[in-house]
C-alpha positions as CSV (number, residue, x, y, z in Angstrom):
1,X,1.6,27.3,13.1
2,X,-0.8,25.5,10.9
3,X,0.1,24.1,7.2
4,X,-1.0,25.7,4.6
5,X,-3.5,23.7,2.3
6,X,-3.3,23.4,-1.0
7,X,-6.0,24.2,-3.7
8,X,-6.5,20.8,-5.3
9,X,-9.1,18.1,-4.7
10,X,-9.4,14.8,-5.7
11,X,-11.7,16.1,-9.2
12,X,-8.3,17.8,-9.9
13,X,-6.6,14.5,-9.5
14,X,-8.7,12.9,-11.6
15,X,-8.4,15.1,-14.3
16,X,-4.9,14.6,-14.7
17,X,-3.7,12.5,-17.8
18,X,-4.9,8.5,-17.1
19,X,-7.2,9.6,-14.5
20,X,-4.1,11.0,-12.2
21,X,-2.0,7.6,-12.5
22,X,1.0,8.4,-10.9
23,X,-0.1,11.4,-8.3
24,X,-1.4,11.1,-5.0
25,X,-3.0,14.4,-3.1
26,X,-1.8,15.3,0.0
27,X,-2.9,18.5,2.1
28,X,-4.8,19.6,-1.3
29,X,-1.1,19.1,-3.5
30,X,-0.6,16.9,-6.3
31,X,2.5,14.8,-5.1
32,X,3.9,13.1,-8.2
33,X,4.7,9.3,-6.9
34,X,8.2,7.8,-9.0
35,X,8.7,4.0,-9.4
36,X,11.3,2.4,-10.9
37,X,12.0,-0.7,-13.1
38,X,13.5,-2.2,-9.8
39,X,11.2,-0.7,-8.0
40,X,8.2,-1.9,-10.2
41,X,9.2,-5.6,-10.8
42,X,9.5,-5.6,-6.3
43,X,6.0,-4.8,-6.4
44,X,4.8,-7.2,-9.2
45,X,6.8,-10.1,-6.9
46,X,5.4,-9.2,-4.1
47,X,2.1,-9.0,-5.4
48,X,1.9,-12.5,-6.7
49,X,3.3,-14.2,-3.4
50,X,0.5,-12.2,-1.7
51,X,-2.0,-13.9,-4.3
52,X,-0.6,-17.2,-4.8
53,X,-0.9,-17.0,-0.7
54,X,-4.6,-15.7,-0.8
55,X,-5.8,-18.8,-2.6
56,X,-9.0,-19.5,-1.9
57,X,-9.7,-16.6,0.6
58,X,-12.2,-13.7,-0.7
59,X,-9.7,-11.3,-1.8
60,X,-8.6,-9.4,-4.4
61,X,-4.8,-8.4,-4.6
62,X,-4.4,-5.0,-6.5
63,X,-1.1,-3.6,-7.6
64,X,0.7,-0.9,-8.7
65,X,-1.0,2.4,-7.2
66,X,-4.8,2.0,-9.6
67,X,-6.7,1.7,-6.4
68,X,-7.3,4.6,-4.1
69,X,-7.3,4.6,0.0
70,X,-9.0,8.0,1.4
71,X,-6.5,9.4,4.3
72,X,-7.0,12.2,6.7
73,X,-4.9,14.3,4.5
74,X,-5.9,13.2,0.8
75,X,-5.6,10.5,-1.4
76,X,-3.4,7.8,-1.5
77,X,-1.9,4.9,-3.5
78,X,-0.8,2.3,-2.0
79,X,1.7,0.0,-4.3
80,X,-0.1,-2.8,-3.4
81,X,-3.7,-2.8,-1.5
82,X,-5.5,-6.0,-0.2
83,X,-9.7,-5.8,-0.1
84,X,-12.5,-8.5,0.4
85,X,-13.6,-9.4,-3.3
86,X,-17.3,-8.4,-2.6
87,X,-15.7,-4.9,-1.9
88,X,-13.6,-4.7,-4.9
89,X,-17.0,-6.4,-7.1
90,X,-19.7,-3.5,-6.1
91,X,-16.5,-0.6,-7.1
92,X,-16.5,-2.8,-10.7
93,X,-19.8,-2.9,-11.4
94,X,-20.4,0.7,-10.2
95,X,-17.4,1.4,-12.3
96,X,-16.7,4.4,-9.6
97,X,-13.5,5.9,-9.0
98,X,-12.0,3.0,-7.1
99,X,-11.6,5.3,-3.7
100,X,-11.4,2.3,-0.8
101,X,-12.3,3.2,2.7
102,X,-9.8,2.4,5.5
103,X,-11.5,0.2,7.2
104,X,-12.0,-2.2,3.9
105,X,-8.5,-2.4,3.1
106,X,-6.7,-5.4,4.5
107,X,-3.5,-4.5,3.9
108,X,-1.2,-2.3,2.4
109,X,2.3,-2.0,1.4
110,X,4.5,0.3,0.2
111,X,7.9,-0.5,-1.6
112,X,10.7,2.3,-0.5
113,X,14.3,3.3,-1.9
114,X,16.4,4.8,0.6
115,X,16.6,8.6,-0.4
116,X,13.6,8.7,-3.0
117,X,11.3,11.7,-2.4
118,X,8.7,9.3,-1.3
119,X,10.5,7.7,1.4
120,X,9.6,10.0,4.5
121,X,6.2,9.7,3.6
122,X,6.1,6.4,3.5
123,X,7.8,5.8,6.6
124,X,6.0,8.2,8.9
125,X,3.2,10.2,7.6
126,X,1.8,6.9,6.0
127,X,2.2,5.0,9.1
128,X,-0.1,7.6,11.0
129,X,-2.3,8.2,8.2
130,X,-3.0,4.5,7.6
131,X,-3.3,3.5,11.3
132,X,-6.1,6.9,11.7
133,X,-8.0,5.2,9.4
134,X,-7.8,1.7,10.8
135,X,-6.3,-0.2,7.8
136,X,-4.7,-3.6,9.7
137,X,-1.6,-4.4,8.3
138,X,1.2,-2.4,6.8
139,X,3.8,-3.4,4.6
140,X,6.9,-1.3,4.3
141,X,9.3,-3.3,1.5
142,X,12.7,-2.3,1.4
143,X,14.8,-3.1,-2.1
144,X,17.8,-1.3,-2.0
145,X,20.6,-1.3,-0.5
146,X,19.3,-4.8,1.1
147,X,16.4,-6.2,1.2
148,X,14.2,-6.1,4.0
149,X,10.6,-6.1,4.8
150,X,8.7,-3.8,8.2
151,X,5.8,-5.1,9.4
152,X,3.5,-3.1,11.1
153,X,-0.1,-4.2,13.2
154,X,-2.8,-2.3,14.2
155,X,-3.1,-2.2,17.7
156,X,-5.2,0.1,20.0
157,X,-5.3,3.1,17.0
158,X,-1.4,2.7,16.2
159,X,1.0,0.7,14.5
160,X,3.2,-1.8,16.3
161,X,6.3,-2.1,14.5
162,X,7.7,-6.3,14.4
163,X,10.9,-6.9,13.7
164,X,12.3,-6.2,10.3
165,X,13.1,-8.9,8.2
166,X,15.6,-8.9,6.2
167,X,16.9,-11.5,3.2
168,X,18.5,-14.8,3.9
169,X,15.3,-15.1,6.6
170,X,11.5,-16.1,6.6
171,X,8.8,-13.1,6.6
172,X,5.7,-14.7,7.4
173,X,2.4,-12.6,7.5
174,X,-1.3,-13.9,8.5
175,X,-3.9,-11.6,6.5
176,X,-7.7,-11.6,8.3
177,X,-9.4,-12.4,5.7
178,X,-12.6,-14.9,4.4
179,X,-10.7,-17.4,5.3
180,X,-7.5,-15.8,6.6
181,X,-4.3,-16.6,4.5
182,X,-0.7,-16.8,5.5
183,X,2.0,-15.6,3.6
184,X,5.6,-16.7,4.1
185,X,8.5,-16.4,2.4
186,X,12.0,-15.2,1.8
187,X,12.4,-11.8,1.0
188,X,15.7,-12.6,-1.2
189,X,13.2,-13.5,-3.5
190,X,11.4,-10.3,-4.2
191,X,15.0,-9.1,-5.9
192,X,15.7,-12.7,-7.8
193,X,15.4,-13.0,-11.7
């Protein structure tokens, strides 16, 4: 039985209020993506350890779903998307829609709450969709009940999950990058004020 598509395409995504902030499009559907003031300042605090670990390295670190990563089934937004600077500059100038191929993006990462409509996505259609098109490094950020980070490799066209790491422990994460960067810390943090 095959799934029926849906009508829209990424011109009706951007035609939606603030350029479709806020919606990704999945199987030709508009899929309304929810955050959350918890949700929202995990991203922010995981964003700048990311960038405080980047450094020097070539990057740019861009959070909160504005950047776009094009998926076997649509458009997505990734909380928090990782691409070599000269990438992010020539999308800038162009000022184009700021669609990111796969293969560009260095890492991504998701933030989850157990039972939020986005979670099953997240944890599984996400993790194909993002290995098919050969993005490195995913990030799946737990906040809630505990925190707890997945890390996930590419490996031979599929994710290899590592072990979770939850708070009161060290998450430690090299990014291949110009030069590569290692990020490390404790994911207790992500939920401290």
């Amino acid at each position: 039985m095959t799934e029926r598509r849906g009508p829209f395409t990424d011109v009706d995504l951007r035609r939606l209020p603030n350029g479709g902030k806020g919606f990704e499009l999945e199987d030709g559907w508009l899929i309304e993506i929810v955050g959350g003031a918890r949700h929202d300042f995990v991203v922010q605090r995981v964003g700048r350890l990311i960038d405080v670990a980047a450094g020097g390295a070539a990057v740019h670190v861009f959070i909160g779903g504005g950047w776009e990563v094009n998926t076997p089934s649509g458009i997505r937004k990734p909380d928090i998307v990782v691409i070599p600077r000269d990438v992010a500059r020539a999308a800038i100038i162009a000022e184009t829609p700021r669609l990111v191929a796969g293969a560009e993006v260095l890492l991504a990462v998701e933030v989850v709450t157990p039972g939020d409509g986005s979670e099953r996505t997240d944890r599984v259609r996400k993790v194909r969709e993002y290995a098919a098109i050969d993005i490195p490094q995913y990030w799946i950020v737990e906040h809630h009940p505990e925190v707890r980070i997945h890390r996930m490799l590419l490996a031979d066209g599929a994710f290899s999950a590592h072990p979770v790491v939850p708070a009161g422990t060290v998450f430690t994460a090299s990014i291949r990058a110009e030069p590569p960067f290692r990020v490390s810390f404790d994911p207790a943090v992500l939920i401290e004020i």
